[in-house]
C-alpha positions as CSV (number, residue, x, y, z in Angstrom):
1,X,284.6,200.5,220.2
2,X,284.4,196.7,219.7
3,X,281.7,196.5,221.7
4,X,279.3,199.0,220.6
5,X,280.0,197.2,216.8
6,X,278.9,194.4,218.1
7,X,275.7,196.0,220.1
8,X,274.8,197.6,217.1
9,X,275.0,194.3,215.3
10,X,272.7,192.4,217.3
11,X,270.2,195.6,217.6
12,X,270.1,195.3,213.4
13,X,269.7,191.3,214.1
14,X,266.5,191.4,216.5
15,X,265.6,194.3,214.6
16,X,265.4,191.8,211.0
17,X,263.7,189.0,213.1
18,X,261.0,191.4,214.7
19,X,260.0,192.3,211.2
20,X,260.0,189.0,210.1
21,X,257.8,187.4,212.6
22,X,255.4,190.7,212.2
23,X,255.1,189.6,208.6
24,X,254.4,186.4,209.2
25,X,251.3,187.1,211.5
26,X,249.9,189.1,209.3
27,X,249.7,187.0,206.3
28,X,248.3,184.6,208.6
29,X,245.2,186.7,209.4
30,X,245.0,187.6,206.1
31,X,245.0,183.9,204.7
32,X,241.4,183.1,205.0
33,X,240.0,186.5,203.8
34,X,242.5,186.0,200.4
35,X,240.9,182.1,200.3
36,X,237.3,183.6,200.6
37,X,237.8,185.9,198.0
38,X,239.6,183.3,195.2
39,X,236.7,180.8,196.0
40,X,233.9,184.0,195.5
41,X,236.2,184.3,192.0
42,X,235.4,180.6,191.3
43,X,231.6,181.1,192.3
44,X,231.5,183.9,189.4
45,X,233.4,181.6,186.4
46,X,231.0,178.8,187.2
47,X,228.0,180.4,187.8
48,X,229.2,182.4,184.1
49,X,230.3,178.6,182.6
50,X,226.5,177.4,183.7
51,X,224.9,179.9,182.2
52,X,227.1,179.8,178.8
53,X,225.9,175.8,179.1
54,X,222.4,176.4,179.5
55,X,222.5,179.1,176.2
56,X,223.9,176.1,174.5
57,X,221.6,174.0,175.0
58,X,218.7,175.8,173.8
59,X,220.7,176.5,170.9
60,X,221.3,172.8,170.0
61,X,217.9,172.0,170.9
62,X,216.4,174.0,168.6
63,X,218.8,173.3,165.8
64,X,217.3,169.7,166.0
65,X,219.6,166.2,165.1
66,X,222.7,166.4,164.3
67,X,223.5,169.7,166.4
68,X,226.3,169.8,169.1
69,X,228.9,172.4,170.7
70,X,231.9,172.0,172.6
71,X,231.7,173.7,175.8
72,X,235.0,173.7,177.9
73,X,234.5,173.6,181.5
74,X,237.3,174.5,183.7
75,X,236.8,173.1,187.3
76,X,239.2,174.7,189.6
77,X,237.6,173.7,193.1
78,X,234.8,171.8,193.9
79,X,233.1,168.9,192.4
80,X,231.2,168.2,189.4
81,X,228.5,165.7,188.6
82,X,225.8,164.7,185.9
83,X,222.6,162.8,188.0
84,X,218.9,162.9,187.5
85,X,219.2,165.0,183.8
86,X,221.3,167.7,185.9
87,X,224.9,169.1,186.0
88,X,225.8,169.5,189.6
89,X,228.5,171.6,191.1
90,X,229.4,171.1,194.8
91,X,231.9,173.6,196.7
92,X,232.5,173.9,200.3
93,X,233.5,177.3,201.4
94,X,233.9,179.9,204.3
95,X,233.2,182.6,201.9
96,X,230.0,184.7,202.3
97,X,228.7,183.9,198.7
98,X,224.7,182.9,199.7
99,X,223.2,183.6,203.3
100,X,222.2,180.2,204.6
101,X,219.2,178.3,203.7
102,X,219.1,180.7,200.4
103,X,217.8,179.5,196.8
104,X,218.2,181.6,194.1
105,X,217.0,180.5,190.9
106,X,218.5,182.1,187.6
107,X,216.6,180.3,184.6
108,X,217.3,177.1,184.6
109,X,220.5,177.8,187.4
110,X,219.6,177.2,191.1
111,X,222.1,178.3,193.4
112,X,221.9,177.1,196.5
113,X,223.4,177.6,200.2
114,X,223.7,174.6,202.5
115,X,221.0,173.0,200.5
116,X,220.5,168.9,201.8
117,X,216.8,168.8,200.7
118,X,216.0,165.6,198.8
119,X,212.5,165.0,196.5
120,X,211.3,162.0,195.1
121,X,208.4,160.0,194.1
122,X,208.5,156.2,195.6
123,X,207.3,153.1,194.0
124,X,204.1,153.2,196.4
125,X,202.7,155.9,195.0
126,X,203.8,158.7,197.7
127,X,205.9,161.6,197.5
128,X,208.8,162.8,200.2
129,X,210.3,165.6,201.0
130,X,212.8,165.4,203.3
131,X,216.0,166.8,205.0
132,X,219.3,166.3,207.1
133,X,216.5,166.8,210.3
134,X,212.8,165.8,209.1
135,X,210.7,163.5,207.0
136,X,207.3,164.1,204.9
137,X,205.5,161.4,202.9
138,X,202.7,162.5,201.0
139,X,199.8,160.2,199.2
140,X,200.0,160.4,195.4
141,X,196.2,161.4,194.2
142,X,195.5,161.8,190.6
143,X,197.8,163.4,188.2
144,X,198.3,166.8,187.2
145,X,198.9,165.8,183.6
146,X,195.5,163.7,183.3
147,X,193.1,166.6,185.4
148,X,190.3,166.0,182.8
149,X,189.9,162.5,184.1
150,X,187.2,162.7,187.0
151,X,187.1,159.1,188.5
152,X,190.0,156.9,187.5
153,X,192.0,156.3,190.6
154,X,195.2,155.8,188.9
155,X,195.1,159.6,187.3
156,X,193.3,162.8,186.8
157,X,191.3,164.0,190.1
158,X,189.9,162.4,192.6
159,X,188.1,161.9,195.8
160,X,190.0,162.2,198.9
161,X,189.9,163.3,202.4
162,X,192.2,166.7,203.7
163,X,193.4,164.2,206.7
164,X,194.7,161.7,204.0
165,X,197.2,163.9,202.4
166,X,200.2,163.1,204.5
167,X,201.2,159.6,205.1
168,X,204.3,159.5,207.4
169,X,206.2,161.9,208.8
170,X,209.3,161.3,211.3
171,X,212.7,162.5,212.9
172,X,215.7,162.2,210.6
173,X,218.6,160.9,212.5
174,X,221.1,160.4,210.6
175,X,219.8,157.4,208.0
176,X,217.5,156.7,210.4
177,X,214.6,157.9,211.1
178,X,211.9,158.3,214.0
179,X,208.7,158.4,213.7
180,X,205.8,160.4,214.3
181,X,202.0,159.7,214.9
182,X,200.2,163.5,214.9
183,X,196.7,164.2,213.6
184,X,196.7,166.3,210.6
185,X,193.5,167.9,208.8
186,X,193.1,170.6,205.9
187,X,189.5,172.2,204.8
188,X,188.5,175.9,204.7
189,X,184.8,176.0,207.0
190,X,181.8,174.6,206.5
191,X,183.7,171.9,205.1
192,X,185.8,169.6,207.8
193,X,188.2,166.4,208.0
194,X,185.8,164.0,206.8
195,X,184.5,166.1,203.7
196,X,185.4,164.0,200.8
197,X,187.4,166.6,197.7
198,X,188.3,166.2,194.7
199,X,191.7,167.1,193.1
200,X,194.9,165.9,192.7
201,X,198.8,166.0,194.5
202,X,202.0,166.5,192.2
203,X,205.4,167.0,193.0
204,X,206.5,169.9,191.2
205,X,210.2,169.2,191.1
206,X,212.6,166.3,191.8
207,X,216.4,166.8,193.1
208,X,219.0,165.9,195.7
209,X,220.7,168.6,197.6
210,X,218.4,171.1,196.9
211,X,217.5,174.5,198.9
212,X,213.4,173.4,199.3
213,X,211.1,171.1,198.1
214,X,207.2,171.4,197.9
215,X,204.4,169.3,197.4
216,X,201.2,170.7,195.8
217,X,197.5,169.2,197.1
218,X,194.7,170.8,194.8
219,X,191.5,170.8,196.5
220,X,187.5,170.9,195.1
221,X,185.2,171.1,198.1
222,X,182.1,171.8,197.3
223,X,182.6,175.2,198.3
224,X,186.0,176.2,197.5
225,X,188.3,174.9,194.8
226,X,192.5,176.0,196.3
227,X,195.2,174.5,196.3
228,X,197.9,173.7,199.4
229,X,201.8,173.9,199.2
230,X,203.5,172.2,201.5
231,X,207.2,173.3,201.6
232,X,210.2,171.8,203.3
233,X,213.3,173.9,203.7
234,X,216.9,173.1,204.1
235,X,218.1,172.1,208.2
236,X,214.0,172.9,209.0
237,X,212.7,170.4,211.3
238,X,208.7,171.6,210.0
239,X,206.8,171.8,207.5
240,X,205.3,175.1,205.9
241,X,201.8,174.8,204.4
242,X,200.2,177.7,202.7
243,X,197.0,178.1,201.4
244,X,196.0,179.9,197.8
245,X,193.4,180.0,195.3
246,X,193.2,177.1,193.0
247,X,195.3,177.3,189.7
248,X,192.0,175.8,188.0
C-alpha cells in the first residue's frame, strides 16, 4: 500500500514538471510575436505624437511672436533627435511595420523602413546622393530659385552639356569608397552628348537616413524643354533616371 502512495506521488511530481516545462516553451515562441506587437503599439503613439507636433506647429506659426505650446513626448523605445530643422525618431525592430525600402510620406511625416540614404549639397558646388552601397555626385547648374536669370553662371539657367550632369560616381564600402569611370550622356534625338542646354539642377530635399533621394536636371534643347530625376533608393547599388516633361 506504501508503495503505490508513493508511485502515485511521483506520477503527480513528473506530472507538475511536464506542465511546467510545456509552459515554458511556449511562452518562449510566443516572446517575439508579443515584442513585435508592443513595438507596432509604439510605432502608432509616435507616429500619433508626430502628427499632434506637426498640428502645433502650424498653429504657433500662424499665431506669430510670442506663441508656444507644450507638447509632451513620451519616448518609450527608440531614439530621438533634433538635426538639420528635423525631429528624428530611430527604432530598430523585428516587427513587420513598413516592407523594406518603403517611404511613406504623411504631410510633413516620412516614415521610413531601413532608410540609410544621405543628401547634401557640398561646398564645390555639387550635389550627392548616396547610400550604405553607392555614390552619385551631381554638378550644381543654375538655381531653381533665380530661373529668370539666363546667363549668370552662379544662378538661374544655364548652358550645359547632358554628359556633364554627373560628376563622380563610385562603390561605397563602408566610409570608403571606390570609384567609377563610366560614360554617361542624356538628350532626347536629334539632339546628342555634345548639344549645349540650358536649365538648371536642384536638389529637392536634404536629409540623413532617408528612404530616397533625387536630383532634378531641367533641360532646354532646342527642341525639347523636360526635365530628368535621378533617384537613389535605400541598399540600391544604381541609379534610376526618369524622364518627364519640363515643369516650365
Amino acid at each position: 500500500m506504501h508503495m503505490k502512495k508513493g508511485q502515485l506521488w511521483i506520477s503527480a511530481v513528473l506530472y507538475v514538471l511536464i506542465v511546467v516545462v510545456v509552459i515554458v516553451i511556449v511562452l518562449e515562441a510566443l516572446t517575439p510575436v508579443i515584442e513585435n506587437l508592443k513595438d507596432k503599439a509604439v510605432f502608432n503613439r509616435i507616429r500619433d505624437t508626430f502628427l499632434t507636433i506637426n498640428e502645433y506647429v502650424r498653429d504657433v506659426s500662424s499665431e506669430g511672436r510670442g506663441s508656444q505650446r507644450t507638447i509632451p513626448v513620451e519616448i518609450q523605445k527608440g531614439s530621438l533627435s533634433v538635426e538639420s530643422n528635423e525631429i528624428k525618431w530611430n527604432l530598430n525592430t523585428e516587427a513587420n511595420i513598413l516592407e523594406p525600402r518603403t517611404q511613406v510620406e504623411l504631410g510633413n511625416l516620412i516614415v521610413v523602413s531601413n532608410g540609410d540614404v544621405d543628401a547634401y549639397e557640398t561646398n564645390e558646388s555639387t550635389f550627392v546622393l548616396r547610400n550604405s552601397r553607392a555614390f552619385f555626385e551631381f554638378y550644381e547648374y543654375g538655381s531653381l530659385l533665380n530661373s529668370t536669370n539666363q546667363t549668370n553662371s552662379s544662378g538661374g539657367i544655364v548652358a550645359f552639356k547632358g554628359s556633364s550632369i554627373i560628376k563622380r560616381t563610385a562603390y561605397a564600402q563602408g566610409s570608403n569608397l571606390l570609384n567609377l569611370t563610366p560614360s554617361y550622356s542624356f538628350f532626347v534625338p536629334p539632339d546628342d552628348a555634345n548639344t549645349m542646354i540650358r536649365g538648371y539642377t536642384v536638389l529637392p530635399r536634404t536629409g540623413s537616413g532617408i528612404g530616397k533621394a533625387n536630383v532634378l536636371a531641367h533641360v532646354n534643347t532646342t527642341n525639347y524643354e523636360y526635365d530628368i530625376v535621378f533617384t537613389l533608393e535605400s541598399q540600391a547599388d544604381y541609379l534610376q533616371v526618369d524622364m518627364v516633361k519640363g515643369l516650365n
